[in-house]
C-alpha positions in Angstrom: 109.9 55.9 112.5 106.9 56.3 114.4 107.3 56.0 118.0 104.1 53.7 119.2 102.3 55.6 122.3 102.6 53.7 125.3 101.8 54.4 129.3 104.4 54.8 131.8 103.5 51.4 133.4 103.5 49.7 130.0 106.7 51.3 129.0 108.2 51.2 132.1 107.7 47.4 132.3 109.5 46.9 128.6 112.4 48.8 129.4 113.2 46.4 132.8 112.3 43.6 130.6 114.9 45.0 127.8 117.3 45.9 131.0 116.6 42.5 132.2 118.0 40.6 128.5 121.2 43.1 128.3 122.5 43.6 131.7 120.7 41.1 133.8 123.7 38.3 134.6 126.1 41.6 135.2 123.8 43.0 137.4 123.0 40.2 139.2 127.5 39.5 140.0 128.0 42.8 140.4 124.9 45.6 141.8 126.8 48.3 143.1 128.3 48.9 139.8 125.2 49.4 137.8 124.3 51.5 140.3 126.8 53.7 139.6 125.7 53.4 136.1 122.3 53.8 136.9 123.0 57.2 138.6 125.1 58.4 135.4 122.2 57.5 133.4 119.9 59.3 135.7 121.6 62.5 135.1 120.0 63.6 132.2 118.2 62.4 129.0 121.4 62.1 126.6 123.4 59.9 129.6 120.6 57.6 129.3 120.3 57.7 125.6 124.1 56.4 125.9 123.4 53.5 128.1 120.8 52.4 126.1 121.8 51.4 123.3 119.5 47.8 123.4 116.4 49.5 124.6 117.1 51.6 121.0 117.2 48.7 118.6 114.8 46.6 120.5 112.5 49.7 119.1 114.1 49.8 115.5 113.6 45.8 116.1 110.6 46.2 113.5 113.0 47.4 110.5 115.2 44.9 110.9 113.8 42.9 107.6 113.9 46.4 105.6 113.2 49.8 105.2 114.0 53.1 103.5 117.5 52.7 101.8 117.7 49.0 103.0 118.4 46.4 100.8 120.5 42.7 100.6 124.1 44.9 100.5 123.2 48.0 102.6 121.7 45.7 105.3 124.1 44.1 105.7 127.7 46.6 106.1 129.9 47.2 109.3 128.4 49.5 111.8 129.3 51.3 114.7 126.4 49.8 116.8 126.8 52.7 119.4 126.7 56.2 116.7 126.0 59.0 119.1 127.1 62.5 119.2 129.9 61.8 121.8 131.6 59.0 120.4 133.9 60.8 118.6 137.4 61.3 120.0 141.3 61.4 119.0 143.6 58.3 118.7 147.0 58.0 117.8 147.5 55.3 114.6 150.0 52.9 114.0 151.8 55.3 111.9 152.3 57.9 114.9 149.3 60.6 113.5 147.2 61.9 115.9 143.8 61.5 114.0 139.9 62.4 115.0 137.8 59.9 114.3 134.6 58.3 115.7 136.1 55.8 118.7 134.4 52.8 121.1 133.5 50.0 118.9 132.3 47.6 121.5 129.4 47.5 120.1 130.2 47.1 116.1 128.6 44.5 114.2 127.5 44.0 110.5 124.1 44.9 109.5 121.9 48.4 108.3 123.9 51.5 108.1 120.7 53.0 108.4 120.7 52.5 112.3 124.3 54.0 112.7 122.4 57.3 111.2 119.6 57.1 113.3 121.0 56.4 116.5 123.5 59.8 115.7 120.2 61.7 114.8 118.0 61.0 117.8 121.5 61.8 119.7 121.8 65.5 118.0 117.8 65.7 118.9 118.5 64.7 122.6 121.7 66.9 122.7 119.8 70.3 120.6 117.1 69.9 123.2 119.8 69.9 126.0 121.3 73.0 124.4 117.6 74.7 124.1 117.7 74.8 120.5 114.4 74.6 118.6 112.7 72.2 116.8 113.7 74.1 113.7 117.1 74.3 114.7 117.4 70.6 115.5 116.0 69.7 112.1 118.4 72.0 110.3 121.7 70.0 112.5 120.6 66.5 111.1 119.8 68.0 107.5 123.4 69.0 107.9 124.7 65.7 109.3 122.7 63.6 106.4 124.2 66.1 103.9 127.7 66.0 104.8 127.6 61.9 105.3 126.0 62.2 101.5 128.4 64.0 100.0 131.4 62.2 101.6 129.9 58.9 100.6 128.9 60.3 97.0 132.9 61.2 96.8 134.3 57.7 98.1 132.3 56.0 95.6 133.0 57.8 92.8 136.8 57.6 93.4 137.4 60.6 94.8 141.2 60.9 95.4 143.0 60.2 99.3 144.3 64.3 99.7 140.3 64.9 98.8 139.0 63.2 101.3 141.8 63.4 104.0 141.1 62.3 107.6 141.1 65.1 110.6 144.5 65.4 111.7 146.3 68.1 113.2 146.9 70.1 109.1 143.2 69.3 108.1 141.1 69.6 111.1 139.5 73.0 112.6 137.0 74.3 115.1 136.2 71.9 118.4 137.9 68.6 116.6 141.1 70.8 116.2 140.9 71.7 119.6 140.7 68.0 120.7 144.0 67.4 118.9 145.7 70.1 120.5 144.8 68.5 123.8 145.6 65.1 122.7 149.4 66.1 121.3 149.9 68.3 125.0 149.5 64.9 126.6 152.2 62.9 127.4 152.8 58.9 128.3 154.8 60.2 131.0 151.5 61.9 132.9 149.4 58.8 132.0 152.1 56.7 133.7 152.6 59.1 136.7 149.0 58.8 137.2 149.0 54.8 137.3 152.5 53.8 138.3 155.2 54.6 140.4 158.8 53.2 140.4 160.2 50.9 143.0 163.6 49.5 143.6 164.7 50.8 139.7 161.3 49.4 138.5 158.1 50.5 137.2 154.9 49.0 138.8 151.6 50.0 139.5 150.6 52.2 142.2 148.1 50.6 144.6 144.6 52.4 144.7 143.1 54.4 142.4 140.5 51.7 141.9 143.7 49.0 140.9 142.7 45.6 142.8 145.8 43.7 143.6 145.6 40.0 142.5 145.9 36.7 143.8 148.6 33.8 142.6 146.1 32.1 140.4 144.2 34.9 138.7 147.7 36.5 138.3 148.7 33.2 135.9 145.5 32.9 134.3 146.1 36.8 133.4 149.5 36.1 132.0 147.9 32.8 130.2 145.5 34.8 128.4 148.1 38.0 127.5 150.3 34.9 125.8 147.6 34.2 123.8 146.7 37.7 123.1 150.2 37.8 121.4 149.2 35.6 118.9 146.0 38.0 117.0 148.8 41.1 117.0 149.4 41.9 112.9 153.5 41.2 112.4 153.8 44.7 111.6 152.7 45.8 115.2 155.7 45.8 117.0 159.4 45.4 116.3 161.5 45.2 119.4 160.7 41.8 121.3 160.9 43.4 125.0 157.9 45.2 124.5 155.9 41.7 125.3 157.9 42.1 128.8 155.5 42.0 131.5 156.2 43.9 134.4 153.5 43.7 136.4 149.0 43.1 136.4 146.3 44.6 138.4 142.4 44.2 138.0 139.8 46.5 137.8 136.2 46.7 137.7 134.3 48.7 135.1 131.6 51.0 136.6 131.0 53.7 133.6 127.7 54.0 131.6 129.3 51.5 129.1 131.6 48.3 131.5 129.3 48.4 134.4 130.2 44.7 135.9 132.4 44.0 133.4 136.2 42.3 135.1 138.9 43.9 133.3 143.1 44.2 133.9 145.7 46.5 133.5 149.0 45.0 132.4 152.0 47.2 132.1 154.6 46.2 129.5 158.4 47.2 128.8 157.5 49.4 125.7 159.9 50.3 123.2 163.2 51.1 125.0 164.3 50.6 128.2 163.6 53.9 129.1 160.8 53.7 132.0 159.2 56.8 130.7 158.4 54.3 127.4 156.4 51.8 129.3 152.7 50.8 127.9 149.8 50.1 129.9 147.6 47.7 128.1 144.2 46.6 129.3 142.2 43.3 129.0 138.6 43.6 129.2 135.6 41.1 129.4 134.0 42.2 125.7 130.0 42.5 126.1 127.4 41.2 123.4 126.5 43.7 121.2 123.0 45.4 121.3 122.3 45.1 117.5 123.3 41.4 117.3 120.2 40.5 119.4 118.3 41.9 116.5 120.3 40.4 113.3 119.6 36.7 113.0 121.8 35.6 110.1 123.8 32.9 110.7 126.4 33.4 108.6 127.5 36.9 110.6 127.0 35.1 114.1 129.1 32.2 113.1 132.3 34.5 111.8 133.5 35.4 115.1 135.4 33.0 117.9 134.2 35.4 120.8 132.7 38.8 121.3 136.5 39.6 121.8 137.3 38.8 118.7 133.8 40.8 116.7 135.0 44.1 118.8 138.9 43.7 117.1 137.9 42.5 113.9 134.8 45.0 113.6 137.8 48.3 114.6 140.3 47.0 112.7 137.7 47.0 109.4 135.9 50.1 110.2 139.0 52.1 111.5 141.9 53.1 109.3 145.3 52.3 111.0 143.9 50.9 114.7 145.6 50.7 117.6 148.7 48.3 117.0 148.2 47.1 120.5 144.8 46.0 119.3 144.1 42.5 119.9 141.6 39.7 121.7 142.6 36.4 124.0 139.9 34.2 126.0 139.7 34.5 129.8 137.5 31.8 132.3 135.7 30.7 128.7 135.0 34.7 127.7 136.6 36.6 124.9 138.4 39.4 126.3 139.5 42.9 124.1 142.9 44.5 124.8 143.9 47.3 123.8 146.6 50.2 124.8 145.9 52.2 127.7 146.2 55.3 125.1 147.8 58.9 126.8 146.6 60.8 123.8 142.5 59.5 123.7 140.6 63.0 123.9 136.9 62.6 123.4 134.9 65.3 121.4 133.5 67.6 124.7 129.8 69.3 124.0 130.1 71.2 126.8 131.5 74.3 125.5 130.2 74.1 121.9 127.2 76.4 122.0 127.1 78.4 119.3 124.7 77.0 116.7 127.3 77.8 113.7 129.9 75.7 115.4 127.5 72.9 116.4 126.4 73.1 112.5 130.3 73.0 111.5 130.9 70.2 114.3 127.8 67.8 113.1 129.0 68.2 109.6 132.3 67.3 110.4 131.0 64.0 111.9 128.8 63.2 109.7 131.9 63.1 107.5 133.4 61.4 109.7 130.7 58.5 109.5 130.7 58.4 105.8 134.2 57.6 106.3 134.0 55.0 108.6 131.3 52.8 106.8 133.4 53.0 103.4 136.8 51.7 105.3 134.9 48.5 105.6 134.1 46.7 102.4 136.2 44.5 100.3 139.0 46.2 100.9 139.4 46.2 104.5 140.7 42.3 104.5 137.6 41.0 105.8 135.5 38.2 104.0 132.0 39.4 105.5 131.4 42.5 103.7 132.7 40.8 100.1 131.8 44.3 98.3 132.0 48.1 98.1 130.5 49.3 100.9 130.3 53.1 99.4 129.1 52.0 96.5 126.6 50.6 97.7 125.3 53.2 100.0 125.4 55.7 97.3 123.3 53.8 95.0 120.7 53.5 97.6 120.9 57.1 98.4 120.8 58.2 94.8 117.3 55.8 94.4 115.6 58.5 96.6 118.1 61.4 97.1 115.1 64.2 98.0 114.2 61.8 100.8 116.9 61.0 102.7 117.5 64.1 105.3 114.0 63.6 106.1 114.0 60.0 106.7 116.5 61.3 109.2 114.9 64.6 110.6 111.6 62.6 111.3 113.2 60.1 113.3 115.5 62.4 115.7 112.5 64.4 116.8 110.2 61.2 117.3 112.8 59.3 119.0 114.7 62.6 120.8 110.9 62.6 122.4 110.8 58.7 123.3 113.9 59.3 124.7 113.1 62.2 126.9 109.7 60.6 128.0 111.9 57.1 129.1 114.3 58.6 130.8 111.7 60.2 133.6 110.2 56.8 133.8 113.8 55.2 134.2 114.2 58.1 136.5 111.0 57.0 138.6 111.8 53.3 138.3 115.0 53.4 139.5 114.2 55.7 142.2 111.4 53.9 143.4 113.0 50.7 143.9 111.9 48.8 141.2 114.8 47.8 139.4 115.5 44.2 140.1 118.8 43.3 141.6 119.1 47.0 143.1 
């Protein structure tokens, strides 16, 4: 990609006006929020990388019809819409394995699996820079990344066996994404529910504060309304014992992170799977957003495949993730789909912070870029879905394979153009915001 020169003003105007399409009704309902997320963006180039995901493909807008290792199958897979070097974290499955894996798929959709790479690539740019690693250095992490993703894919397509492929659990992983397991299995549903809860007259309910917003008579029924028809999108096999549906009590909350700025959501805490208190679940229903990519993918046919943006972020997780959440589910809220999902004691996301040493960042970004390859080829014919009627891995590999010497540098080249656009953006946000000259703020 080559990054088109443009003047602060210039630029500066295009990201408001991309701001403006993606967040401008949330802003507008709810300011102080996106301040908050405007300050976390502020903090430094990689937080607003994270934010930004619609100022990124409204600047790969110009591929969107083709491009190296683009064709009518590979343009048109699941993605993760939001690929960057800190959406990676643990999860425990529906069979009970912790497993690391990449996580947030709010903003999955189907088209290029290209942009999944690049959107990682231009994140290990912003995140070597961060870490004062050289351009040489840089280049060498997403050689690695494009490498490993290769030669997972190559393996998938060719039929390599399950037990040669296996996922990162607590026997296969090692390094950093071990260490995030370890955390995730010292956690326990007891703290999480300490933290949230507190018992009253032989009861669990939810602790007031802490950001819970105690609701009114009617919002508490229309709540209740749309967790019945939540009930409905669980798979059969999710849960067994018919008291876990048991509602004990719902409190809103408003999202204010880099990602659910504005965005209504609700905690609902359910009997779980004994009577036991210290087996309740905390589930939460939240106002899904309209994906960043699908402003740029204008087939019909993909648009027209999901009821609501609740039901794109289920149906995208369940195909691109092995064994999801069994909580995992969508309903419809005031006319807007709605995710729901468990509040999960054991999510640990990947943490950069202390991952310094440039043969463990190699290791790391080679381990993810696994991770990626294994993610696109979950979602194909196979993963129950009608959209993606073929073999995802296959394909990719045969596009690879067209122009196998090219495809690290395809890669390379755009994390140090757009790791620069990205820096350069990020003073003028800085400056904008600032200045006063976001609208709404």
């Amino acid at each position: 990609m080559s990054v088109p020169q443009l003047n602060d003003e210039h630029r500066g105007e295009e990201i408001l006006a991309v701001f403006d399409t993606a967040f401008g009704e949330l802003l507008a309902a709810d300011p102080a929020a996106f301040r908050v997320k405007f300050r976390k963006m502020a903090a430094s180039a990689f937080a607003f990388y994270r934010g930004t995901a619609a100022l990124f493909y409204h600047d790969l807008d110009a591929e969107k019809r083709g491009g190296p290792y683009l064709d009518d199958r590979t343009s048109r897979v699941w993605i993760h819409g939001d690929l960057h070097a800190e959406n990676f974290g643990t999860y425990m499955d529906s069979n009970g394995r912790l497993v690391f894996n990449v996580n947030d798929f709010d903003e999955a959709y189907v088209g290029p699996f290209t942009w999944d790479l690049k959107r990682f690539a231009g994140s290990v740019a912003l995140l070597g820079y961060a870490k004062a690693l050289s351009d040489e250095q840089i280049t060498e992490l997403v050689k690695i990344y494009a490498g490993a993703y290769r030669e997972r894919v190559h393996a998938l397509a060719t039929g390599a066996k399950s037990d040669e492929v296996p996922p990162f659990t607590l026997d296969t992983a090692d390094g950093p994404l071990l260490g995030a397991l370890r955390t995730a299995r010292s956690l326990t549903r007891f703290e999480l529910l300490d933290s949230m809860t507190e018992i009253r007259d032989y009861e669990r309910r939810f602790a007031s504060g802490g950001g819970s917003i105690e609701l009114d008579a009617a919002t508490r029924y229309k709540v209740l309304a749309a967790f019945d028809g939540y009930l409905e999108t669980l798979p059969e096999s999710s849960l067994d014992r018919p008291d876990s549906y048991r509602v004990k009590d719902v409190v809103g909350r408003r999202g204010i992170g880099i990602g659910s700025a504005g965005l209504p959501s609700y905690n609902i805490l359910l009997e779980g799977n004994s009577d036991a208190l210290e087996n309740d679940v905390v589930i939460y229903i939240k106002q899904a957003q309209t994906p960043a990519v699908s402003r740029h993918i204008t087939d019909p046919a993909i648009r027209d495949y999901f009821q609501h943006e609740g039901h794109r972020t289920v149906i995208s997780q369940r195909a691109l993730q092995a064994h999801a959440d069994p909580w995992l589910g969508w309903t419809e809220l005031d006319g807007s789909g709605q995710l729901v999902a468990e509040v999960s004691p054991y999510a640990v996301d990947l943490d950069w912070s202390d991952i310094d040493d440039t043969e463990e960042i190699a290791a790391v970004v080679a381990d993810l870029g696994r991770a990626t390859a294994t993610m696109h080829a979950a979602a194909d014919d196979q993963s129950g879905e009608s959209l993606v009627p073929f073999s995802t891995e296959r394909a990719i590999d045969a596009a690879i394979a067209a122009d196998e010497d090219g495809f690290a540098g395809v890669l390379v080249d755009f994390a140090h153009d757009y790791g620069a656009r990205a820096r350069a953006d990020h003073q003028i946000f800085v400056d904008l915001f600032r200045n006063g000259r976001i609208p709404g703020l």
